[in-house]
C-alpha positions as CSV (number, residue, x, y, z in Angstrom):
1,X,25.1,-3.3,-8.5
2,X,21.9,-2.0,-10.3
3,X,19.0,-2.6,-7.6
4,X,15.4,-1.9,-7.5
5,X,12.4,-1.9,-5.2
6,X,10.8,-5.4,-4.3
7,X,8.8,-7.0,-1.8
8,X,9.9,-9.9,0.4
9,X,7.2,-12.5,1.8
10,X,8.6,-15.1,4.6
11,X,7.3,-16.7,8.1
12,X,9.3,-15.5,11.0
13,X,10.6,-18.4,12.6
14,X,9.3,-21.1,10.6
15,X,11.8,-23.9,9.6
16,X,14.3,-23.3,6.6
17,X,13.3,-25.8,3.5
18,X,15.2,-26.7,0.4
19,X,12.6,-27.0,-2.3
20,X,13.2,-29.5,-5.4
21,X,10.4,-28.5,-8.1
22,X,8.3,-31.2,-10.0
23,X,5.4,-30.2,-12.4
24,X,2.8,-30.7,-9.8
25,X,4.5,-29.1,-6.8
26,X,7.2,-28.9,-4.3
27,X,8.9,-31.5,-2.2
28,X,10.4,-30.0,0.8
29,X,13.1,-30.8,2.9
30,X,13.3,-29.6,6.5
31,X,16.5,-27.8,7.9
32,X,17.1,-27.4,11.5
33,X,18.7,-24.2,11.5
34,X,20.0,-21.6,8.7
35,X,22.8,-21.8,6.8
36,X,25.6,-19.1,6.0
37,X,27.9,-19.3,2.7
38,X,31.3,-18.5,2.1
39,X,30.6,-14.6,2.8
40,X,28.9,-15.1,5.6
41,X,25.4,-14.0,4.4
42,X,22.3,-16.0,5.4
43,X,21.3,-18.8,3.2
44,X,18.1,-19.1,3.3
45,X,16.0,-22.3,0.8
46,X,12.0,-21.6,0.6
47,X,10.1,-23.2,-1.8
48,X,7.6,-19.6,-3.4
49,X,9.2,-16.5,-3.7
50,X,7.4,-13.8,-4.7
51,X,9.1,-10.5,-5.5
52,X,6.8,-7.8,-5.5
53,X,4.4,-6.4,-2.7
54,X,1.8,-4.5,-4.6
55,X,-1.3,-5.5,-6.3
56,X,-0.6,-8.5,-8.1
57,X,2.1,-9.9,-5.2
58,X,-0.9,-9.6,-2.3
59,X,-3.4,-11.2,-4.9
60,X,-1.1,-14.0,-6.4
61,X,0.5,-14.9,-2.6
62,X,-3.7,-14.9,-1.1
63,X,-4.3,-17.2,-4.2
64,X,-1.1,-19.4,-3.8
65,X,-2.6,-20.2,-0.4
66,X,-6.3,-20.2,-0.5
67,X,-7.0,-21.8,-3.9
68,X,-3.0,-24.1,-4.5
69,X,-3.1,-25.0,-0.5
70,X,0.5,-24.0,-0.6
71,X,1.5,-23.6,3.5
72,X,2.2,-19.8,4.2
73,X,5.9,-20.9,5.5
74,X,6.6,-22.0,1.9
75,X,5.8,-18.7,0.7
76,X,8.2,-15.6,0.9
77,X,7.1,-12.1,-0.8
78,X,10.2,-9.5,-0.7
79,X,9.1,-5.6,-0.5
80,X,10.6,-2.7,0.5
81,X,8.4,-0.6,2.1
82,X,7.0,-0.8,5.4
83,X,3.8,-2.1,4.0
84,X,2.5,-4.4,1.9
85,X,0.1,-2.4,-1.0
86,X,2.1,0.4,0.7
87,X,2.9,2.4,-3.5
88,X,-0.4,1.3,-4.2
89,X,-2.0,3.4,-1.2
90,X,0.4,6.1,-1.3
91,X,-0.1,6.5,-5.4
92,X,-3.5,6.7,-5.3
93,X,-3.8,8.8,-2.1
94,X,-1.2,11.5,-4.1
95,X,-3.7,11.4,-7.2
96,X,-6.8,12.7,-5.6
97,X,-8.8,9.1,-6.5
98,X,-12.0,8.6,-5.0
99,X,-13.9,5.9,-7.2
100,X,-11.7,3.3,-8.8
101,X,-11.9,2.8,-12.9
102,X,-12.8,-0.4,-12.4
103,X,-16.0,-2.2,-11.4
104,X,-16.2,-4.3,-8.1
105,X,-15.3,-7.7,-9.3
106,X,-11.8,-6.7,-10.0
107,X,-10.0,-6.6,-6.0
108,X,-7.6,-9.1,-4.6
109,X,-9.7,-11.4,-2.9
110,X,-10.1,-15.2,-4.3
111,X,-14.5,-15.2,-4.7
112,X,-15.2,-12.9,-7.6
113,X,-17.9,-11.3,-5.5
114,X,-16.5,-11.1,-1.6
115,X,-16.1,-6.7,-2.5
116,X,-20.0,-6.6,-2.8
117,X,-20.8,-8.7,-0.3
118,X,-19.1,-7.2,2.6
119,X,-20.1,-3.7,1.6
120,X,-23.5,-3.8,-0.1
121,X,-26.3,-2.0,1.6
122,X,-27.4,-5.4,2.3
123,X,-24.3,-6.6,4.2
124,X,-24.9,-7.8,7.4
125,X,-21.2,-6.3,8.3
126,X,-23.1,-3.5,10.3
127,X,-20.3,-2.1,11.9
128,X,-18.1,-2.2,9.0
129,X,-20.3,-0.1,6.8
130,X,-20.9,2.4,10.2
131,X,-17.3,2.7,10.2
132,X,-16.7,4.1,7.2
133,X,-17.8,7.2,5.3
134,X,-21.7,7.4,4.6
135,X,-21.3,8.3,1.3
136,X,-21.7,5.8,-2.0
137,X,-19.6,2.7,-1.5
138,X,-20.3,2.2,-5.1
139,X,-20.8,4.2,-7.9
140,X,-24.1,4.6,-9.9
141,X,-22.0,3.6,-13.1
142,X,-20.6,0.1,-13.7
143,X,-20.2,-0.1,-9.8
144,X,-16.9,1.3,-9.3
145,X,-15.8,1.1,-5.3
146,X,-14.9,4.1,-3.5
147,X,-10.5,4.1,-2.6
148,X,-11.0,3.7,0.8
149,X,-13.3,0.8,0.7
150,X,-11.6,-0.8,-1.9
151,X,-8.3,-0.6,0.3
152,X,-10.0,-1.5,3.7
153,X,-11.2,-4.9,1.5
154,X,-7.6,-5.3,0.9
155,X,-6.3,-5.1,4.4
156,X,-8.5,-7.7,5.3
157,X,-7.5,-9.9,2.4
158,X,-3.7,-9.6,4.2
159,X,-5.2,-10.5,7.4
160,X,-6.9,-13.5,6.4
161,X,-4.3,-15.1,5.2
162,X,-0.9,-13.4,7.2
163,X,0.4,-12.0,4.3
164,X,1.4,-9.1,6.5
165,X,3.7,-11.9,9.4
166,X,5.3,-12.9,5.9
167,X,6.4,-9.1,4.4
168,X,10.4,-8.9,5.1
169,X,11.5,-5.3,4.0
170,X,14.1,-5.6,1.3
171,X,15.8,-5.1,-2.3
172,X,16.3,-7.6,-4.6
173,X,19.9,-7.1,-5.5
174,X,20.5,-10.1,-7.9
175,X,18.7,-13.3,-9.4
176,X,20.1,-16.5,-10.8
177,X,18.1,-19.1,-12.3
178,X,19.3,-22.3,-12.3
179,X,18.0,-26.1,-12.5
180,X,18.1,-27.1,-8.9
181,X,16.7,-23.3,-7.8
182,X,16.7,-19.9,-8.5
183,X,19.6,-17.7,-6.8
184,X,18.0,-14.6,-5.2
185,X,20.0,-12.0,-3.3
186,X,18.0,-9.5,-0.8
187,X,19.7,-6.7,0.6
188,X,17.5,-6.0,4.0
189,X,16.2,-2.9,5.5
190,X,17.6,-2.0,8.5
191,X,13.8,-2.7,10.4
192,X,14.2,-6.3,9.8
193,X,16.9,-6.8,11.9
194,X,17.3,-3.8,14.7
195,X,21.2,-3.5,15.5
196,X,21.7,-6.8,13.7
197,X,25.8,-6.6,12.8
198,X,26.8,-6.1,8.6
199,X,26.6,-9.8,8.6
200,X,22.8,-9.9,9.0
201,X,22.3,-7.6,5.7
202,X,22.5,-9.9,3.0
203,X,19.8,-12.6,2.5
204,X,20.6,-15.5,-0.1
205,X,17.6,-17.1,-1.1
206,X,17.6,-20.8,-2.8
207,X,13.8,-20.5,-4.1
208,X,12.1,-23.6,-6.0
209,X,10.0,-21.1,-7.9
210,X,9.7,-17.3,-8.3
211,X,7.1,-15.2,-9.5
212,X,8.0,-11.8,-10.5
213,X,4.9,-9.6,-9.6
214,X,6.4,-6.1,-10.2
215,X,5.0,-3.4,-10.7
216,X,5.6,0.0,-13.8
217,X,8.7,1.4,-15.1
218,X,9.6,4.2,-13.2
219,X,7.7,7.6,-13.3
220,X,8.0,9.6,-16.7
221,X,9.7,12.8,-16.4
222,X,9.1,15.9,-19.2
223,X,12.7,16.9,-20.9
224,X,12.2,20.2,-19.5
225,X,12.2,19.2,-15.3
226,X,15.5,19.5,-13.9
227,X,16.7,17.8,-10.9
228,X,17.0,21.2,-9.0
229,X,13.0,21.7,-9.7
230,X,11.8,18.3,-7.8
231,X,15.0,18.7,-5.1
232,X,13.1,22.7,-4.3
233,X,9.6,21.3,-4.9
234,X,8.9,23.5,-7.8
235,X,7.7,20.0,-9.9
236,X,6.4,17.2,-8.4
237,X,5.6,13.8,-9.7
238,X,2.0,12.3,-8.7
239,X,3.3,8.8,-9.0
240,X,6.8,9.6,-7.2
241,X,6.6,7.9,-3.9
242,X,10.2,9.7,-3.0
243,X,8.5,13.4,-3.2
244,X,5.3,12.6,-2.4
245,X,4.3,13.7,1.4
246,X,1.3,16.3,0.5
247,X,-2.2,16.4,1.9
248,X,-3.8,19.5,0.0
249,X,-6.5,18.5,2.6
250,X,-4.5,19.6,5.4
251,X,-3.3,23.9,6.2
252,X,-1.5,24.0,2.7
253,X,1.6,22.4,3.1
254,X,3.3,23.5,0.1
255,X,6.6,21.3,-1.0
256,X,8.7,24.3,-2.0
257,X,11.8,24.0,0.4
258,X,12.5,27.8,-0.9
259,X,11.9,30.1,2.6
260,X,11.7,33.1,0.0
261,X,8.6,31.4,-1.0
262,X,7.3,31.7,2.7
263,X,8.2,35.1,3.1
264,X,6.8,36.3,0.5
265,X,3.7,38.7,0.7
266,X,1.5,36.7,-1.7
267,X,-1.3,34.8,-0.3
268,X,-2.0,32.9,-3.8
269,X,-0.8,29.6,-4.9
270,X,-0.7,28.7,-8.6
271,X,-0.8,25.3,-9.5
272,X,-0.1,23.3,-13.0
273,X,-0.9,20.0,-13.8
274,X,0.4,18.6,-16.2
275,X,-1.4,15.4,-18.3
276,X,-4.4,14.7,-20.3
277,X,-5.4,11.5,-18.8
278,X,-7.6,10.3,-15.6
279,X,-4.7,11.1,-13.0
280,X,-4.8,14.7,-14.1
281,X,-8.5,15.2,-14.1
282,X,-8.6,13.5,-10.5
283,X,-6.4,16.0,-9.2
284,X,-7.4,19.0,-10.6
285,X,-11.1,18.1,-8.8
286,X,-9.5,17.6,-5.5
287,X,-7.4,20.9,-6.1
288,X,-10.9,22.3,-6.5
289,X,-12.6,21.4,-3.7
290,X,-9.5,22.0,-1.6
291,X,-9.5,25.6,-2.8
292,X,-13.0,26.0,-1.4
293,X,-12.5,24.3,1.8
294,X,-9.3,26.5,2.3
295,X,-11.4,29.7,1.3
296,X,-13.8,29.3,4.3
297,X,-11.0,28.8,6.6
298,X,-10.0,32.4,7.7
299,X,-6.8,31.6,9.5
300,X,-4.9,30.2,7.0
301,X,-2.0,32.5,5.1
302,X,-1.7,30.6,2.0
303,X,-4.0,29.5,-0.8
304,X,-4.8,27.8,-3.9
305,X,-6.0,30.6,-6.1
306,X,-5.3,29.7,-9.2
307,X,-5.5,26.0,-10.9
308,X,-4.2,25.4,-14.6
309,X,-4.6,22.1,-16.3
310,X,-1.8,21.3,-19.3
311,X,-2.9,18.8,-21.8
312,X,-1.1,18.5,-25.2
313,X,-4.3,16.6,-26.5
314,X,-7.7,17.3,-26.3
315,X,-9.7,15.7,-23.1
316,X,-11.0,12.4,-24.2
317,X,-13.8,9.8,-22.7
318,X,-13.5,6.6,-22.0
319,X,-14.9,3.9,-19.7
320,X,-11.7,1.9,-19.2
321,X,-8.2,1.8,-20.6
322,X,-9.0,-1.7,-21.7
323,X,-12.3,-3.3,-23.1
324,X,-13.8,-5.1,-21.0
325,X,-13.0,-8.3,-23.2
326,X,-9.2,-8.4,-22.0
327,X,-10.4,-8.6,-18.5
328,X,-12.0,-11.7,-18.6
329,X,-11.0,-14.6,-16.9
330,X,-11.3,-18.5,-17.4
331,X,-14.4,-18.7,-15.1
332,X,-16.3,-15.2,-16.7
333,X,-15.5,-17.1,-20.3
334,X,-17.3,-20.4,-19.0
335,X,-20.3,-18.4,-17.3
336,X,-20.5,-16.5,-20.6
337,X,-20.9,-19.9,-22.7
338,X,-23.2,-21.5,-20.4
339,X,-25.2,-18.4,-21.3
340,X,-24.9,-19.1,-24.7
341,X,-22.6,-16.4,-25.2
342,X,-19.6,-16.5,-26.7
343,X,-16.8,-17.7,-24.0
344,X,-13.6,-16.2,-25.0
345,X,-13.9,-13.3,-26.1
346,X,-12.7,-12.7,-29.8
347,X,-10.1,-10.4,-28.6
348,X,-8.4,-13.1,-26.7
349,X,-8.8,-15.6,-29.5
350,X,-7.2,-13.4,-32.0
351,X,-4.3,-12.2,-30.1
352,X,-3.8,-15.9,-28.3
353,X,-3.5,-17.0,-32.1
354,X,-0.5,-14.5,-33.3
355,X,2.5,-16.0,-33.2
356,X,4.4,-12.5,-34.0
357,X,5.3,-10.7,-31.0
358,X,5.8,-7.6,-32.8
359,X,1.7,-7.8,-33.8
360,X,1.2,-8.4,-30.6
361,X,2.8,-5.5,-29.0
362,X,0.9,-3.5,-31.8
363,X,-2.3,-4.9,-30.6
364,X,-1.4,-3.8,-27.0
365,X,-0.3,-0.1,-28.2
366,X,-3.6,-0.2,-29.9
367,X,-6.3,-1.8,-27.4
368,X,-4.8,0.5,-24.3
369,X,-5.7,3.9,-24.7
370,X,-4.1,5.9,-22.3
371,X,-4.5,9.4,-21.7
372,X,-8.6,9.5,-21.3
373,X,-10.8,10.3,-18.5
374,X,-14.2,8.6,-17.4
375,X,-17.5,9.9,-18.2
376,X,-18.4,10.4,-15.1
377,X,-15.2,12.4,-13.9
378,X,-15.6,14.5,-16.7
379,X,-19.3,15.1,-16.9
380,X,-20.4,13.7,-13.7
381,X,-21.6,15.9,-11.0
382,X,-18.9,18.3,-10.1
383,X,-17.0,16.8,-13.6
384,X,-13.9,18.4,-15.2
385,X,-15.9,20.1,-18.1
386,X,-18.4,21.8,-15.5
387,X,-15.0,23.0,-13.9
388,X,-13.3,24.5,-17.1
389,X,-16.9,26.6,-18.0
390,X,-17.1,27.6,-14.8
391,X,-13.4,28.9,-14.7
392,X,-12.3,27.3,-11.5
393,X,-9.4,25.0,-13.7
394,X,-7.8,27.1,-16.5
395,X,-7.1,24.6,-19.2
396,X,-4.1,24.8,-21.8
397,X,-4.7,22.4,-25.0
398,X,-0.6,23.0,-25.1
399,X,3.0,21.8,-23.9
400,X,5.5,23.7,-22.2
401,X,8.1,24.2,-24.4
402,X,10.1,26.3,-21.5
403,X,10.6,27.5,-17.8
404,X,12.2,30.2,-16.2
405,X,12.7,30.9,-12.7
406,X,11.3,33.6,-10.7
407,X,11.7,35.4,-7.3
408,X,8.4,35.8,-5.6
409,X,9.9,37.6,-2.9
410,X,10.3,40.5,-5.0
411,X,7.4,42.7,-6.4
412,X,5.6,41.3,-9.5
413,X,7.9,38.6,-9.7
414,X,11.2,38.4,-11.4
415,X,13.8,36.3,-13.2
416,X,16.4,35.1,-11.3
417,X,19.2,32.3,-10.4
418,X,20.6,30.7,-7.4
419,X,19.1,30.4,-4.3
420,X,16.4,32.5,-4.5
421,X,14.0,31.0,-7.2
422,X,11.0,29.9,-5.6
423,X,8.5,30.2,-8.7
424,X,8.5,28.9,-12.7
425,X,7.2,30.7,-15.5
426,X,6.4,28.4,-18.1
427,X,5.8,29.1,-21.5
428,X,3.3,27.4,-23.8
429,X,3.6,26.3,-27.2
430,X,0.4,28.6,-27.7
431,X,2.6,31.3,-27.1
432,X,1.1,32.0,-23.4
433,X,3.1,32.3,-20.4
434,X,1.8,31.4,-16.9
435,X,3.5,31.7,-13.5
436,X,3.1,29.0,-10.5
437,X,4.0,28.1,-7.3
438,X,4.0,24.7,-8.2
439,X,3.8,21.6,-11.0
440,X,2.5,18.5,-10.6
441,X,2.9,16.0,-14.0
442,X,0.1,13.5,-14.1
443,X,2.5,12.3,-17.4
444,X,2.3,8.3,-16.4
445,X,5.4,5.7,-16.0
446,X,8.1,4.9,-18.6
447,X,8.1,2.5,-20.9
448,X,11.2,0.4,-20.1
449,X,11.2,-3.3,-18.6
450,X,10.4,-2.6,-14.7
451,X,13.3,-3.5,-11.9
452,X,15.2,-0.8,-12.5
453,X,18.0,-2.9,-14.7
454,X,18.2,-5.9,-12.8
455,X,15.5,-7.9,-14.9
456,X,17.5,-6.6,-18.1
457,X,20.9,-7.2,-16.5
458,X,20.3,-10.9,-14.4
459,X,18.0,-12.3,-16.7
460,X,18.2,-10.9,-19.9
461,X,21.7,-10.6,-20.7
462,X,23.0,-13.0,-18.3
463,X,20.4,-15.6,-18.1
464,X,19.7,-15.4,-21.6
465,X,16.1,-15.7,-21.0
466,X,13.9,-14.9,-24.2
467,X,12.6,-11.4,-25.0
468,X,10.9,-10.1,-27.6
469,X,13.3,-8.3,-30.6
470,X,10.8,-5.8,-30.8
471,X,9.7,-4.5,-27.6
472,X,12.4,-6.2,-25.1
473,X,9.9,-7.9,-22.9
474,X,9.7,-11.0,-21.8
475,X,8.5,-14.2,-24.1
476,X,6.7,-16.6,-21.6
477,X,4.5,-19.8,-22.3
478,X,1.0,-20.1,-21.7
479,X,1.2,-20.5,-17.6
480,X,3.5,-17.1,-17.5
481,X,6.3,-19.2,-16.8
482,X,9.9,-17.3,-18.3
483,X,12.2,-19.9,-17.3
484,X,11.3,-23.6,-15.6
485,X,11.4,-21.7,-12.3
486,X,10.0,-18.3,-13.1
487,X,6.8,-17.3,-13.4
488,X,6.0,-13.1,-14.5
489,X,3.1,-10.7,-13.4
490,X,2.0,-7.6,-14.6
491,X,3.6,-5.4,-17.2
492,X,6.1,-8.2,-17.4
493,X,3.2,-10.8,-18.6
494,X,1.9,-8.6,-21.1
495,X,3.0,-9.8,-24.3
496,X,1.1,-13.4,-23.2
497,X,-2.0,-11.4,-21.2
498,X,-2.5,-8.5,-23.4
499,X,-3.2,-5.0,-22.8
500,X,-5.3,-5.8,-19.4
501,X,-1.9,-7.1,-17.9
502,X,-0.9,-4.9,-15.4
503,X,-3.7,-3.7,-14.6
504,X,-6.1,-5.4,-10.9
505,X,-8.1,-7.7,-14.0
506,X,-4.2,-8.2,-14.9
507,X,-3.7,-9.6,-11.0
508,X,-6.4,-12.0,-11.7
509,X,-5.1,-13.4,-15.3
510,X,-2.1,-13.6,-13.6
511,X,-2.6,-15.8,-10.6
512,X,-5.5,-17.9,-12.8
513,X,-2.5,-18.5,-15.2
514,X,0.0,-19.6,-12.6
515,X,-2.3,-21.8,-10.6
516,X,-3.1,-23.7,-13.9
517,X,0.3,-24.5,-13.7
518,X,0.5,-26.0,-10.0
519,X,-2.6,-27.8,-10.8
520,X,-1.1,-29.4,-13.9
521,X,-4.2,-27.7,-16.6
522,X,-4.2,-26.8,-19.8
């Protein structure tokens, strides 16, 4: 059975429901006790599912609640991980981020301007702003919040409404729409349950509706990486939760499991990273700065002494990946026409109108532009470009077209097989060969439906559910709803939400879409 990463939402203890749907609601019918099917697994009914515990699962479930007055006990989000946002933190944290892309109205709370409030200068959350670092919450351009504010906003949106008493750690191992419910199938982590017998690790879920809030394809591997490279930690993945445990901050902590590499007599550590986009340039900076906090430490053996950035196009600015037009919502539309602007944007209008899903995949490919950096991380203080003149990044306007493995153990280096490769050198399609310790790709996620398979496989070729000829992703109506009892979130909901979709503006078209729904508008 294909499986894939979710996140599981549900109130310990509450009472078991059996939800029947009607357009404006739920109608709930108490159980006593839980049920078990013919297998034995748990049967549970619950009238919300949400599968997905990352940004758009934490923003839809706190909107769910706090705007549709849906009772937390009807509400179950399946996840994983040990945390809800848990990818989101740990992705970020791998990248080197300090100011988001986006401005401070985009976050996961429901009042478009709760991020500013609670950590303006003139907040009167005193010991919230002493707790945290005195530098800029904000940044001087298009007031972008700082990661660790941002994500200390977010914990609080999961305490004020639970959200974290409702996270069950799981995989979603099948779902099966039907009329009366949706069939959903979560295999449990072994935290949920302690020393809870076989029995106890299957969940069957009867849900009235389900909203799937996932997140990206998986992470997008180059041709050339081999599994032996990321097993030895000779290539890493940025956005690879399963090989990411590096803090650069801390005594280097290099990933290569090699012990050659340890008892080598170099001191230096080369680095490549590989991409041309924002996720590049943000690690490349922190590389920097680590390299200088590690030179005025004396006691520790190895460090980062040379950094080399691979892009295979030049380094281009821009703002955001989206305009700003895709990212508006119903209420910035109405505030813009009380203005006497225009409301809707024309973007909107346009691809709202298009009836071809292939032009609107096309107008997607064309309105997200990935692959650029910010003007501010690249010509800001301490900005990429100031790094390249200066020579502290060496930057290759190239791709690596091959790797061979070397021996650092041995004098000068040297090509080798087996167990003792503990270095690449990668050549260029400039011709120019490098050596490094290390390569982290900064190369983005794939392009395939998200879920791993299961989407494709339960409700795709099984459910029948519509997709697009073109692209294979989902065809929804107007309140994101795939099928009578399914509602879709991020990249899932672009073809209806356009190229904003899965990003935290994405979260917010989302959930405005899917309340419109409960409430019965247009």
């Amino acid at each position: 059975v294909i499986s894939f990463v979710v996140a599981m939402l549900f109130l310990i203890g509450s009472p078991i429901v059996t939800a029947y749907s009607s357009t404006s609601g739920i109608t709930i019918q108490k159980k006593p006790h839980q049920q078990h099917d013919e297998d034995d697994s748990i049967v549970k009914s619950v009238p919300w599912l949400i599968v997905g515990g990352g940004i758009h699962g934490v923003h839809i479930a706190a909107r769910l609640i706090g705007n549709a007055n849906i009772p937390p006990s009807d509400i179950c989000i399946v996840d994983e991980n040990d945390h809800l946002l848990q990818k989101w933190k740990s992705r970020t944290k791998s990248t080197g981020m300090e100011y988001l892309r986006s401005s401070a109205g985009y976050h996961l709370d429901l009042e478009e301007h709760s991020l500013r409030h609670r950590f303006s200068s003139n907040s009167k959350n005193k010991k919230q702003r002493k707790s945290t670092n005195a530098n800029a919450f904000f940044s001087k351009d298009y007031e972008r919040p700082r990661l660790d504010i941002f994500n200390q906003h977010c914990d609080t949106i999961i305490d004020k409404y639970q959200l974290h008493a409702l996270h069950t750690r799981g995989q979603v191992v099948s779902i099966h729409p039907s009329e009366q419910f949706v069939g959903v199938t979560v295999s449990l982590s072994s935290s949920n349950h302690g020393n809870a017998s076989c029995d106890d690790d299957v969940v069957c879920y009867n849900a009235g509706k389900v909203i799937l809030a996932l997140g990206n394809d998986d992470p997008s591997y180059a041709a050339w990486v081999g599994e032996e490279d990321v097993e030895q930690g000779l290539v890493r993945h940025l956005l690879d939760d399963d090989n990411n445990q590096h803090d650069y901050h801390e005594p280097f902590s290099f990933q290569n499991t090699n012990e050659n590499f340890y008892n080598s007599d170099s001191n230096s550590i080369s680095v490549a990273v590989v991409g041309g986009g924002i996720t590049a340039a943000h690690k490349v900076l922190e590389l920097i700065q680590c390299a200088k906090h590690q030179n005025q430490n004396t006691t520790q053996k190895k460090k980062i002494a040379n950094i080399h950035l691979i892009s295979r196009h030049p380094l281009k600015e821009q703002q955001f990946d989206t305009h700003q037009d895709w990212m508006m919502d119903k209420a910035a539309c109405k505030r813009s026409e009380k203005a006497g602007g225009s409301g809707i944007p024309q973007r909107q209008r346009d691809f709202a109108m298009s009836s071809s899903w292939k032009e609107r995949r096309k107008i997607i490919a064309k309105e997200r532009v990935p692959g650029t950096v910010t003007p501010a991380v690249n010509r800001g203080k301490n900005g990429l470009v100031y790094a390249i003149e200066n020579g502290d990044v060496q930057w290759h306007h190239a791709e690596i077209v091959d790797k061979t493995y070397l021996d650092s153990s041995k004098e000068g280096g040297s090509a080798t097989t087996g167990h003792t490769r503990c270095r690449l050198k990668l050549t260029l399609s400039t011709g120019k060969v490098i050596e490094v310790d290390e390569v982290l790709l900064a190369t983005g996620f794939g392009k395939k439906l998200p879920g791993r398979g299961l989407i494709q496989r339960d409700l795709v070729e099984k459910a029948g559910l519509e997709v697009s000829d073109f692209c294979g992703f989902p065809i929804v109506n107007d309140h994101l709803q795939w099928h009578s009892r399914i509602f879709v979130a991020g990249a899932l909901a672009e073809l209806e939400l356009g190229p904003s979709a899965r990003n935290i503006a994405g979260a917010r078209l989302a959930a405005e879409r899917i309340l419109q729904s409960i409430n019965g508008k247009n």
